[in-house]
BAFI-3210 file (N, C-alpha, C; in Angstrom, 3 decimals, decimal comma, padded with zeros to 6 digits):
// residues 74
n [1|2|3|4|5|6|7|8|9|10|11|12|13|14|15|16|17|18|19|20|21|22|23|24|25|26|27|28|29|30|31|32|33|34|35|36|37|38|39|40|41|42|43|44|45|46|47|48|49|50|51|52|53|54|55|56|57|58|59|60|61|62|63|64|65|66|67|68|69|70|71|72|73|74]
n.u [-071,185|-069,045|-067,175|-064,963|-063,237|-062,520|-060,684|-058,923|-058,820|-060,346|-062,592|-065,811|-068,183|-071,505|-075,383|-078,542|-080,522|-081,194|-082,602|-082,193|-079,895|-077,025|-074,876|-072,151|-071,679|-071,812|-074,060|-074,593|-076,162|-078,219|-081,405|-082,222|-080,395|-080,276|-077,946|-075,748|-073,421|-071,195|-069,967|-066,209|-065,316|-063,038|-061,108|-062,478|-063,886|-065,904|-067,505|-068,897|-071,479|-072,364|-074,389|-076,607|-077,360|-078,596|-080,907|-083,317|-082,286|-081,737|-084,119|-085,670|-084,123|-084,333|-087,031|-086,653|-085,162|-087,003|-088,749|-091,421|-090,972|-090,946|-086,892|-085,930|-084,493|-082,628]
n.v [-167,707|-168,519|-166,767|-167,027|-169,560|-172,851|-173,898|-172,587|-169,989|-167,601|-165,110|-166,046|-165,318|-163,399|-164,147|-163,631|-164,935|-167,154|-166,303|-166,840|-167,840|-166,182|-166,601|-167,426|-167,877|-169,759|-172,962|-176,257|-178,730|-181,051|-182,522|-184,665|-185,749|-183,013|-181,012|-178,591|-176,852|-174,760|-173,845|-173,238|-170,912|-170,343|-172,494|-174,522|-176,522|-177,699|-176,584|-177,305|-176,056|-174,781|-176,273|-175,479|-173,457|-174,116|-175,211|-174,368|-172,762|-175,142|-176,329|-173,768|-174,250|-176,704|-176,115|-174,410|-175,614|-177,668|-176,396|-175,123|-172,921|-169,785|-168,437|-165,317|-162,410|-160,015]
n.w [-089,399|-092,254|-094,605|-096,664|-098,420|-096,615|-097,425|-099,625|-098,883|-100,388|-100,767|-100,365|-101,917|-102,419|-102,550|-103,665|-104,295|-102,538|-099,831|-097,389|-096,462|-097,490|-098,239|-100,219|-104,035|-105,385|-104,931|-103,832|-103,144|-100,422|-100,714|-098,852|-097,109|-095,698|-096,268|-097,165|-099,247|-100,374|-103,097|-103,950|-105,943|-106,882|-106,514|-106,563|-104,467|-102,399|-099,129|-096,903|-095,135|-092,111|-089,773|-088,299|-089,555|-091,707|-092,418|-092,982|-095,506|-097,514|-097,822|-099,467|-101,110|-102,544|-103,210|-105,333|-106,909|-107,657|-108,841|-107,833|-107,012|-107,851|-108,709|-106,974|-108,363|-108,123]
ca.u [-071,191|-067,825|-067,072|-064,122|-063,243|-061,568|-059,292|-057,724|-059,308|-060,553|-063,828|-066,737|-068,954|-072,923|-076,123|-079,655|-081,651|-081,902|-082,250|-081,911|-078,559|-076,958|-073,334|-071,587|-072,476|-072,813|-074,762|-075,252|-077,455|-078,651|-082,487|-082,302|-079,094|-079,651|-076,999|-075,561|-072,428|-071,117|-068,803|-065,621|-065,344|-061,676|-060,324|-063,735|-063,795|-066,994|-067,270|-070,123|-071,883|-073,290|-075,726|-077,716|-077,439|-078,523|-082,208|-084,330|-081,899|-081,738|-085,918|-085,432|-083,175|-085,373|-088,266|-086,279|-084,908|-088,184|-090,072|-092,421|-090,809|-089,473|-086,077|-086,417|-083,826|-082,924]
ca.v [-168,068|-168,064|-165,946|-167,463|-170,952|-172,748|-174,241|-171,460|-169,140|-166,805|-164,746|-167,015|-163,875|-163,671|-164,500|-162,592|-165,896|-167,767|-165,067|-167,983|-167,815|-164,625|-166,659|-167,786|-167,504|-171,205|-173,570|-177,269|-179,541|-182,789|-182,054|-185,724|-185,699|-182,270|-180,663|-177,495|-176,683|-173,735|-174,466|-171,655|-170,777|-170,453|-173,736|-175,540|-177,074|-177,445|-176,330|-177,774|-174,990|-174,929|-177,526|-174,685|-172,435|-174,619|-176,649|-173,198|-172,499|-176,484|-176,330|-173,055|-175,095|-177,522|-175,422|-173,483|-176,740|-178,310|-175,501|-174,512|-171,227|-168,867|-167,277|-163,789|-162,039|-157,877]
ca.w [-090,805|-093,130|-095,701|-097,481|-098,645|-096,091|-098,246|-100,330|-098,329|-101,066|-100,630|-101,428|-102,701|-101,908|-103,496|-103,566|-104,271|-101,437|-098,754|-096,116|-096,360|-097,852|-098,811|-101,603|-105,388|-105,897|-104,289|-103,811|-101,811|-100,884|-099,404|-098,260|-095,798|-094,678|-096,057|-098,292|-099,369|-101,066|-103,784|-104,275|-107,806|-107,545|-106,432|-106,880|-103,399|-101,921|-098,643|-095,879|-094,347|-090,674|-089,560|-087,157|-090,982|-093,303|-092,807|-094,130|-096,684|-097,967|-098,192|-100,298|-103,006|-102,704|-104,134|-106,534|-107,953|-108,034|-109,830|-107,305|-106,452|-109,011|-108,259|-106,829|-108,964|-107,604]
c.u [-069,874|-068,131|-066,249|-064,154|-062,604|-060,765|-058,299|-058,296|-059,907|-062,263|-065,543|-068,147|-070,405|-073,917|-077,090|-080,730|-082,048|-081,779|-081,488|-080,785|-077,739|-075,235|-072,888|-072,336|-072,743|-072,945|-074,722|-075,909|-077,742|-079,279|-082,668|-081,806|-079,808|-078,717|-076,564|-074,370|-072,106|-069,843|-068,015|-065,339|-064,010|-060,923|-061,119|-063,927|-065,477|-067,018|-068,512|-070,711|-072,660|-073,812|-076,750|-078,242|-078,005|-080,043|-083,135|-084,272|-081,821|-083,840|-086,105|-085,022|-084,114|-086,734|-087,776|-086,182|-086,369|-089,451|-091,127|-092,072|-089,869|-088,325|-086,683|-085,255|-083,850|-082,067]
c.v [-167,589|-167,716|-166,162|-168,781|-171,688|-173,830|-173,291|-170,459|-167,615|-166,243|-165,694|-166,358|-164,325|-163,737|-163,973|-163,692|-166,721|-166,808|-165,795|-167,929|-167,333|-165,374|-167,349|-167,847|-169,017|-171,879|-175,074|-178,135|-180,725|-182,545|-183,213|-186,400|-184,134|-181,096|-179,827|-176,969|-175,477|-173,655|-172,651|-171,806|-170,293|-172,338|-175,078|-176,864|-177,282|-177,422|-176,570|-176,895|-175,511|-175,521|-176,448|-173,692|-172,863|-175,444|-175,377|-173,296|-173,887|-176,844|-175,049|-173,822|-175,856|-177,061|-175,028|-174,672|-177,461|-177,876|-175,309|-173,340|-170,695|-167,867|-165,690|-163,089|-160,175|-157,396]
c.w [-091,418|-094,002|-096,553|-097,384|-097,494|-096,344|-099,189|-099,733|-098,787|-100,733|-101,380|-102,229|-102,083|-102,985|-102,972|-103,672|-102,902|-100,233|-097,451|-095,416|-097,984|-098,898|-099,610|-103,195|-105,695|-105,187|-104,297|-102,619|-102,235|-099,570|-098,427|-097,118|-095,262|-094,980|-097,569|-098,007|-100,179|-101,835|-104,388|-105,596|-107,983|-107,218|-106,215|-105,865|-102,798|-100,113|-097,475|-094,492|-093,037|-090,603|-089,070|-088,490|-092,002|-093,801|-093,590|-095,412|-097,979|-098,217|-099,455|-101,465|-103,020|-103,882|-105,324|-107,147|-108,642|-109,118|-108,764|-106,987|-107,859|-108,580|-107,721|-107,334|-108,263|-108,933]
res [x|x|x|x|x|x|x|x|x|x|x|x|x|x|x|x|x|x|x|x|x|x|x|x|x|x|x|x|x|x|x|x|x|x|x|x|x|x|x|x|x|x|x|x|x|x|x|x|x|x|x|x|x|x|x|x|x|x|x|x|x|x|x|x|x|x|x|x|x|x|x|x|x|x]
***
């Protein structure tokens, strides 16, 4: 799993909500493809995380978005 962008290669920081997958502070998805990206909040790239990393954590958003699960906030 990466830890920086790999386009400006800046730290892509971590997140406490989806445990699934521990990396970057923002998130997007598309539960329909498959597929979750982790957008860097300096050069606003989005960045297409793992295929073997990503079907848990893409069912997670799923819920949160949907309203059946409420964030778990620490």
């Amino acid at each position: 799993m990466y830890r920086t962008c790999i386009y400006c290669k800046k730290a892509l920081g971590s997140n406490e909500v989806v445990e699934e997958f521990p990396v970057g502070r923002r998130l997007a998805f598309d539960a329909a493809k498959g597929r979750l990206w982790v957008v860097c909040r300096r050069c606003e790239r989005w960045n297409l995380t793992p295929l073997e990393e990503r079907w848990e954590a893409v069912e997670t958003c799923e819920r949160l978005f949907s309203g059946y699960e409420s964030p778990r906030f620490i």
